[in-house]
Structures are given as structure tokens and as C-alpha cells.
C-alpha positions as CSV (number, residue, x, y, z in Angstrom):
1,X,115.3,140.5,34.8
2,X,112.9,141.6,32.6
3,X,109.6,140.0,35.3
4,X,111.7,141.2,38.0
5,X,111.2,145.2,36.9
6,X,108.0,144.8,36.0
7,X,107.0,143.4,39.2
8,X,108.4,146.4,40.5
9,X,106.6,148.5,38.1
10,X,103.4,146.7,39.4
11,X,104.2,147.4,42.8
12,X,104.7,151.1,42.4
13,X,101.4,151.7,40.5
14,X,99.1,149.2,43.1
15,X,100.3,151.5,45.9
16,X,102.1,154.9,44.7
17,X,102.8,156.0,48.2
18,X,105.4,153.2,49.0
19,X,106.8,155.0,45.3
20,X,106.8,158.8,46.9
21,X,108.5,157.2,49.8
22,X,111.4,155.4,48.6
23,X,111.8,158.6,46.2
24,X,111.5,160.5,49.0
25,X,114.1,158.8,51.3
26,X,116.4,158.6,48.5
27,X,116.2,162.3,47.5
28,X,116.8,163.6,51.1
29,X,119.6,161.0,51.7
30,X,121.6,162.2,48.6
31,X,120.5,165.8,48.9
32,X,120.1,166.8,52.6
33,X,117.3,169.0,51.4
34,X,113.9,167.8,52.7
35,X,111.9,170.4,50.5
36,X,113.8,169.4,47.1
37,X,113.3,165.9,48.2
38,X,109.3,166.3,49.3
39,X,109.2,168.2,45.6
40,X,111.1,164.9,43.5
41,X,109.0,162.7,45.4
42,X,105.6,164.9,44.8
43,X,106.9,165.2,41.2
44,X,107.5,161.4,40.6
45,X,104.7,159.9,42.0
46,X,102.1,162.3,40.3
47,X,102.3,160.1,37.3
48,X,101.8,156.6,39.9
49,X,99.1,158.3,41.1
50,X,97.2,158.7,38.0
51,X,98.2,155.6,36.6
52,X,96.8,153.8,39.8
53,X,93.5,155.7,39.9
54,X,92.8,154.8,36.5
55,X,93.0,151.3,37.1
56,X,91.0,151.4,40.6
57,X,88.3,152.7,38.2
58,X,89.1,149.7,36.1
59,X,88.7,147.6,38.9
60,X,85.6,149.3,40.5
61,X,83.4,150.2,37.4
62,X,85.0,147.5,35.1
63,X,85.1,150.0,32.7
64,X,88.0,152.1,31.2
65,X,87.5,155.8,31.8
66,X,91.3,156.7,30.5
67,X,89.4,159.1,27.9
68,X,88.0,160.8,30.8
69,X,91.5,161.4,33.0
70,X,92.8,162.6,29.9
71,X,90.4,165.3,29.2
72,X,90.8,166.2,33.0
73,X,94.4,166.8,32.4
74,X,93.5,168.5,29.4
75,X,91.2,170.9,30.7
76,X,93.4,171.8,34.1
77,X,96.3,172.6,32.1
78,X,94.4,174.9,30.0
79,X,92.7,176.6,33.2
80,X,96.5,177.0,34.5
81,X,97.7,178.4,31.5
82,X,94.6,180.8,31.2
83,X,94.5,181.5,34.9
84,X,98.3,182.4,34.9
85,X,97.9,184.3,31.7
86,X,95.2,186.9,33.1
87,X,97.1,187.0,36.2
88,X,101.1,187.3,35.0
89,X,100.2,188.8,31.4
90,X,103.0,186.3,29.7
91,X,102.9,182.7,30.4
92,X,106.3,181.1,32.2
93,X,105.1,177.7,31.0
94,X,107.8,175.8,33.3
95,X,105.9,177.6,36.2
96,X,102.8,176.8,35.1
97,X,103.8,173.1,34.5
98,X,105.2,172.8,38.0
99,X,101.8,174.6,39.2
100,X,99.7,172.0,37.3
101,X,102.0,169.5,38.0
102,X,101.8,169.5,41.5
103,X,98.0,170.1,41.7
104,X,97.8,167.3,39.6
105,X,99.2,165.3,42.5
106,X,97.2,166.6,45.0
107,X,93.4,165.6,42.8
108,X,95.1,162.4,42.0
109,X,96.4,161.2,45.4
110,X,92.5,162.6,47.0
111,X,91.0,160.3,44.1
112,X,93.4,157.4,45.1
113,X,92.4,157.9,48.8
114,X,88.5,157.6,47.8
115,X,88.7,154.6,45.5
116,X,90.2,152.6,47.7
117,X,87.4,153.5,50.2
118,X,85.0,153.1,47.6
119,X,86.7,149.9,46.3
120,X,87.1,148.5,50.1
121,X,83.3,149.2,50.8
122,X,81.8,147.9,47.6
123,X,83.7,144.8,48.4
124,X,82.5,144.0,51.7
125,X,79.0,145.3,50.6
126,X,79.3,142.3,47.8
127,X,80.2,139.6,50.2
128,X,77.7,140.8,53.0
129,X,74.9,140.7,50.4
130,X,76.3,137.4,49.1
131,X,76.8,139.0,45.6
């Protein structure tokens, strides 16, 4: 049982999409609400998505740059809470978590989309150049 879920735990971070799907198509068939269900699924597969883009960088650079995804997190939330702070005066910090939250998803899921161009182009490079 134990193999079984971490297979599916492999599965979800190696492609995070099929992850935002079957959240998403669960959420909308218990809720009838496509935006809730669009937001779960966004919300879910945020952490996939970072998860998998650290470990195409693994893969690509054969290098850990965790320390570096960390600090990026690090830094946007503190722009969010800043930015929200000039603009609101107070800081709703469940706002501002959903905010960076979901922008989160969106650098995440554009890094995921280029690393796996990257990643598909290095590796054709390397067996055209016989490498």
C-alpha cells in the first residue's frame, strides 16, 4: 500500500498538470462551481509545481538549487506583504497569502513549461552531438 501511494506521489510531482486536473474534475463534480474548483485545483497544484521544478533543475543542472526556490518564495512573500501594506495600510495576511499563493502558481507552472523545453532540447542536443 505503502509503494502504491508513493507511486502516486511520484506521478503527481513528474507531471503536476494531470494533479490540477483530477483536483479539478473532482472539485467541480462535488461542487458545481467551476471557479471554486479552477481555485482548489490552482491552490493544490502550486506546491506540485514547485516541487517538480526543483527536481527538473536537479535533472538538468545535476545540481540542487532548493536554497534558491526558497529564497524566491522568501522574497515574493515579503514584496506581497510590503506591496499590500503601502497599498491597504493594514495587512489582511489571508489575502495576501491567497495573492502570493496563486502567483506562486503562475511563476512555477511558466518555470515547469520552460524546463521541460529546456530539458527536451538539451537532450536531443546530447544525443545529436553524441554526448
Amino acid at each position: 500500500m505503502a509503494e502504491f501511494i508513493s507511486m502516486i506521489a511520484a506521478a503527481f510531482v513528474t507531471v503536476p498538470l494531470a494533479g490540477y486536473l483530477i483536483v479539478f474534475i473532482f472539485s467541480k463534480h462535488l461542487t458545481k462551481n467551476h471557479r471554486r474548483s479552477v481555485h482548489r485545483a490552482i491552490d493544490f497544484s502550486t506546491l506540485l509545481f514547485i516541487i517538480s521544478v526543483h527536481f527538473l533543475i536537479m535533472i538538468i543542472c545535476e545540481k540542487s538549487f532548493l536554497w534558491l526556490i526558497m529564497l524566491i518564495l522568501v522574497i515574493l512573500a515579503l514584496t506581497f506583504v510590503v506591496i499590500h501594506w503601502k497599498y491597504r495600510q493594514e495587512v489582511d495576511f489571508l489575502r495576501v497569502f491567497r495573492g502570493y499563493w496563486r502567483f506562486n502558481f503562475l511563476l512555477f507552472s511558466l518555470a515547469y513549461v520552460v524546463l521541460i523545453v529546456l530539458g527536451l532540447f538539451q537532450r536531443v542536443f546530447w544525443q545529436v552531438a553524441g554526448l
